[in-house]
N, C-alpha and C positions, 0 to 999 in steps of 0.2 A: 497700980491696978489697971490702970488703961493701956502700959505698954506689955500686964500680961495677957489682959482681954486679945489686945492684936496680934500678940505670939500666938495665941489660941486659935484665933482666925485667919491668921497668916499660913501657919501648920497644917489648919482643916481644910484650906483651898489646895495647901501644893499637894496633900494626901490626895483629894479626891483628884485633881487632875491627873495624880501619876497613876491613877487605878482606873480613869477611863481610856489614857493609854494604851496601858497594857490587857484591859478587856478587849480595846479597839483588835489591839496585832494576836492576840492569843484568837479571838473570831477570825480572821484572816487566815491563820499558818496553820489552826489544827481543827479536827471535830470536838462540837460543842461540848461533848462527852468525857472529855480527856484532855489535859491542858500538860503541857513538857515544856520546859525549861534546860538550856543547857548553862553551867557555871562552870568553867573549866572543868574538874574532875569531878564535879557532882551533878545530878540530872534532879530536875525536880518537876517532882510529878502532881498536878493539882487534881484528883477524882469526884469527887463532890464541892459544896461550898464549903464546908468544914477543914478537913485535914488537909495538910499541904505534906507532900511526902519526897523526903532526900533521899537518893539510889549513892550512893558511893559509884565513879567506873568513871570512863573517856568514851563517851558516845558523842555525835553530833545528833544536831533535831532532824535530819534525813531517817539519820541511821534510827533513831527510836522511833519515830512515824512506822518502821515498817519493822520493827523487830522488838523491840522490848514489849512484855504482855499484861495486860493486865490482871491485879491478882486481889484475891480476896481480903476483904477488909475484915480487923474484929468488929465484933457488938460495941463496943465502944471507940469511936472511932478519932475522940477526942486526944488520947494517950495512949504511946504504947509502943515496942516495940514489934515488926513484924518482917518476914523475909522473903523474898518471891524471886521468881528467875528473872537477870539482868542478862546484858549482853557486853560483851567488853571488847574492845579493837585490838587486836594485834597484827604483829606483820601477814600474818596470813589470811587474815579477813577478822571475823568475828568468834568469840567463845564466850561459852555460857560459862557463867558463875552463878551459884547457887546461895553462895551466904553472904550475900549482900546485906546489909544491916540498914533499913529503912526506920526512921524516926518520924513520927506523926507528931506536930503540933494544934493546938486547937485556934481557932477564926479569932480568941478575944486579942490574938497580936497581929492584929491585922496590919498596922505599918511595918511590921516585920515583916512580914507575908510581901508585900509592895515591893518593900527597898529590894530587899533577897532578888524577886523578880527582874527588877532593874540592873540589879548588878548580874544575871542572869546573861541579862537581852546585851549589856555592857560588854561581858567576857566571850563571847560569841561571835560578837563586832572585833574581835582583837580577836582570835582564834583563826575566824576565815579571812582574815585581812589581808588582802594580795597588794597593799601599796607599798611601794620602795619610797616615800617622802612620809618625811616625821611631819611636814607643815600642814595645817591644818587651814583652809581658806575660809572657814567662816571665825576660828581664833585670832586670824589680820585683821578680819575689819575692825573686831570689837577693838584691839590695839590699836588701829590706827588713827584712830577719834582722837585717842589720848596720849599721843607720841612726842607733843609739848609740853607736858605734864611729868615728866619724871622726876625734875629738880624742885617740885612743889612738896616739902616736907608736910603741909598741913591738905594734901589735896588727896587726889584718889589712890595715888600709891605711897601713903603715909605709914601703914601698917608694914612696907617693904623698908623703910628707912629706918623704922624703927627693930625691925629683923636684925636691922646689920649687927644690933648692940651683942647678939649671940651668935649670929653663924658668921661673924667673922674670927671672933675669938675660939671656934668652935674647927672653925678649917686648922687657922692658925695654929692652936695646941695642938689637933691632933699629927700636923707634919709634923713638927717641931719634937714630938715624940716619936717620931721614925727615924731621927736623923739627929746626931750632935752635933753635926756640921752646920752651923749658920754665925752668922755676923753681928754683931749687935746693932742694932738702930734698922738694920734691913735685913729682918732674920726669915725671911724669904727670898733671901738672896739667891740666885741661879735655878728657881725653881719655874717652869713652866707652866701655866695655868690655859686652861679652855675655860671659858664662861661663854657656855652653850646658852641663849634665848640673853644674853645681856641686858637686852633694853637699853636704859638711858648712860648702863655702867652704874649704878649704885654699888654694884658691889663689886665694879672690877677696880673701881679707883680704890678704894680702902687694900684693897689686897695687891694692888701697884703699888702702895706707898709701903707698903710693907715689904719690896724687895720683888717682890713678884716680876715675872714676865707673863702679861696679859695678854690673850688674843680673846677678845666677845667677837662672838657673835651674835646676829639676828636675821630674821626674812625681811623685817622690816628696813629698809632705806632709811624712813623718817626715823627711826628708833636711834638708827647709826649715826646720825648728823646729829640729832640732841645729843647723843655721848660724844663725839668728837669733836662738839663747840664747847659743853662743860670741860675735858680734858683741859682744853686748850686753856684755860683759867690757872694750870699748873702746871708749870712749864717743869719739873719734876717728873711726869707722868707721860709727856710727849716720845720718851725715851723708851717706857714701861709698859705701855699700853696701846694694843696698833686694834683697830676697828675692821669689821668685814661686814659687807651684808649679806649672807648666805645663811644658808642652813646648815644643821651637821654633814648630811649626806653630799653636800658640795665639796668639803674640804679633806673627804676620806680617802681618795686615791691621792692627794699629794701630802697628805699627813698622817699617813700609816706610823704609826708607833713615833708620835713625835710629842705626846704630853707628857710632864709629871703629873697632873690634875687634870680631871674633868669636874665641872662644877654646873648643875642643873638644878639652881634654886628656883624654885615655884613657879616649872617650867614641866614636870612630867605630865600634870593634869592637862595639860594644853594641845600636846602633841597629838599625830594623826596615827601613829602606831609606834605602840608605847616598845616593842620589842624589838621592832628594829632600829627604834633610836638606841637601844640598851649596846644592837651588835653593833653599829655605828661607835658606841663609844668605846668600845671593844677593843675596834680596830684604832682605834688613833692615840690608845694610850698606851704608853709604855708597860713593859713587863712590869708587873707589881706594882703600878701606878695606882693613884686613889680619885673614886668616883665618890664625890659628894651630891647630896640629892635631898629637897627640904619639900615636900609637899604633904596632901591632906589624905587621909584613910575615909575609906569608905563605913560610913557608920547612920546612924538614926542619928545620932549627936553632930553629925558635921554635915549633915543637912539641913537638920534642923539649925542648928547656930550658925553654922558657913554659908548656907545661904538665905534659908528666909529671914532669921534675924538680922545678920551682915549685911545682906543684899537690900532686901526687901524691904523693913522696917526700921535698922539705924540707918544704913549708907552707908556703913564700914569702907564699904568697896563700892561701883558701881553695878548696877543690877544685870545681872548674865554675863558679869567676869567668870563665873565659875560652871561648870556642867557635873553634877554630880554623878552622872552614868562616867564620866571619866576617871572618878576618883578611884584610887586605888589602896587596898590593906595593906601593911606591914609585912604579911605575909605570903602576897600576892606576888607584892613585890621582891622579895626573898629570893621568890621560885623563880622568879624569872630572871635575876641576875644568875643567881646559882645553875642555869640550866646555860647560862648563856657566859661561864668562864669567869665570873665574881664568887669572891670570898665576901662574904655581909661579917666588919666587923665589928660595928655602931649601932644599936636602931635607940635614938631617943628621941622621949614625948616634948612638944613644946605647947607653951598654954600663953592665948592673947588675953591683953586686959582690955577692954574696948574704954573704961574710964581714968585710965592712967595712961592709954597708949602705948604698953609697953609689952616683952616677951620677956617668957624665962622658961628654963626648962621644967620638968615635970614627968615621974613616971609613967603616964596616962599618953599612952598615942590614941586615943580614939579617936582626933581630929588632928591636929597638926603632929609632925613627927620630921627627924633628923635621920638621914643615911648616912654611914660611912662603909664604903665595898673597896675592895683590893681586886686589881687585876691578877690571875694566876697567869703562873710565868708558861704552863703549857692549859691549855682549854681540855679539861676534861671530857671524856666524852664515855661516860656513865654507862648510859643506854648499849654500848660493842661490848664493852668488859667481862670477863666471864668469871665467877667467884673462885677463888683459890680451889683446889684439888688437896686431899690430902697428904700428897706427896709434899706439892708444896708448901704448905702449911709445916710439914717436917724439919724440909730443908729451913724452912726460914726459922722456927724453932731452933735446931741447930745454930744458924749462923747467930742468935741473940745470945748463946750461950757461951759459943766461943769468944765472944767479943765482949762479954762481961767477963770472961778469967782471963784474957790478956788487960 
């Protein structure tokens, strides 16, 4: 009873704080009158207290400040759908679109209303983001407190150690299913691996002993010295697993197309810009190489339990390991490998137990989840393409026909 009372009052404080935030900046950025929101391809428009209204389109908050208009509401302004002129970017400026399909919700989901917001003011921060570094300098300090701490199974990153029981088996099978070629006893034999943000090596050692050839990285110095004192305890591994202190972007002009694997376990949410660590990984892995990726969806559920209960009320983890304006959807993340030369051929849910300690999988990504993405051997590029002609459409009809009667 008393640890639901504190959920209860743990949840009403971080609500109300994220809602004086965002009244703070939404007074700052627009007139009292009219509140907008940019979400990658949705624009969300707040008109009264009541409805919060979704635009379908690619506007920025410049762009809607001086061009999107405002449009009449029904009598009831609780539910409904209604349609009014948008404005949409293309190469030549702006076009009006007319059936945009706006959805009104009513105030009694008022933490929806919130989060939605933040994930708003989130994708905006990643949209206009001019930084060429993935490293984020207020995500060192919090690491760096705790840079002696990795080989403490019972300490702050116990929920990482207990990870490995699934995403190592999880790497593992899935090579292993690309390939017949392997060894017994070291059936990651000849395979290359990046473990981008490493850490202490929890998970570069398990997949060193497995055949692997290891390179972790980290920004952190201290991070790299705790993994290459633990290494040194296995003299096995000194051969398998070589340490760097660097970032991704340090090592992309001399490691162009030099991985089998990329591997960024519960390491997206941390980064300073989430898409150009994706090109970064891009670039360094081999054609048809595989990007593994283990972090948390942005949801009401993985705020609520990923941070205020984790953080704040058990100690799962220490309190502001995590920023939930960073976290990212399933299908967020999709988009942006997909736009950026990834094939998504994995996405699975994984679920913690906080009183056993342990993970397993689960169809439910609302809070933790598994990537598996493939490098394409050429990077699409969508956006040039121009749709078949019916000419060619003919000819290639033809050629399927001929080559079923031979």
């Amino acid at each position: 009873m008393a640890l639901t009372k504190a959920m209860d009052e743990g949840a009403c404080d971080a609500i109300n704080k994220i809602e004086a935030q965002t009244h703070a900046r939404l007074k700052r950025l627009l007139p009292s009158s009219l509140g907008i929101l940019a979400k990658n391809n949705n624009i969300y428009v707040k008109k009264s207290p009541r409805p919060l209204i979704m635009v379908q389109g690619n506007c920025g908050l410049e762009d809607l400040r001086e061009h999107i208009l405002p449009s009449p509401l029904s009598s009831s302004p609780d539910q409904g759908d209604h349609y009014v002129q948008g404005f949409q970017r293309g190469p030549g400026g702006f076009s009006e679109n007319y059936s945009w399909k706006m959805q009104l919700t009513s105030n009694s989901t008022r933490f929806v209303h919130l989060t939605e917001m933040k994930s708003s003011m989130s994708a905006m921060k990643r949209l206009y983001s001019t930084s060429h570094t993935t490293v984020d300098s207020k995500e060192m300090k919090k690491f760096q407190l705790l840079a002696h701490r990795w080989w403490d199974e019972q300490g702050e990153y116990s929920t990482l150690h207990s990870l490995n029981d699934i995403r190592v088996p999880f790497i593992r099978d899935t090579l292993l299913n690309m390939s017949s070629d392997h060894q017994l006893g070291s059936p990651l034999s000849g395979v290359k691996i990046l473990d981008v943000g490493c850490g202490g090596g929890l998970l570069s050692e398990p997949l060193g002993r497995l055949g692997a050839s290891v390179t972790g990285i980290d920004p952190l110095e201290d991070n790299i010295r705790t993994a290459e004192q633990h290494k040194s305890f296995d003299p096995v591994l000194a051969k398998r697993i070589q340490y760097k202190p660097c970032s991704l972007e340090d090592i992309v002009e001399e490691a162009t197309e030099t991985f089998d694997v990329i591997i960024a376990s519960e390491v997206v949410e941390h980064v300073a810009d989430l898409e150009t660590f994706i090109k970064y990984c891009y670039q360094v892995l081999k054609p048809e190489g595989s990007l593994f990726i283990t972090t948390i969806n942005k949801t009401q559920l993985s705020y609520i339990l990923g941070i205020v209960v984790a953080e704040r009320i058990m100690g799962i983890v220490p309190e502001g390991t995590h920023d939930w304006e960073k976290f990212i959807s399933p299908e967020e993340l999709e988009c942006l490998l997909d736009s950026n030369g990834f094939l998504v051929k994995t996405v699975n849910g994984m679920s913690y137990n906080p009183l056993s300690g342990s993970w397993s999988w689960t169809e439910s990504t609302s809070i933790n989840y598994a990537v598996h993405a493939m490098k394409s051997r050429v990077k699409e590029q969508s956006s040039s393409r121009e749709p078949p002609s019916e000419t060619d459409k003919e000819a290639h009809s033809a050629e399927a026909s001929a080559s079923t009667t031979v």
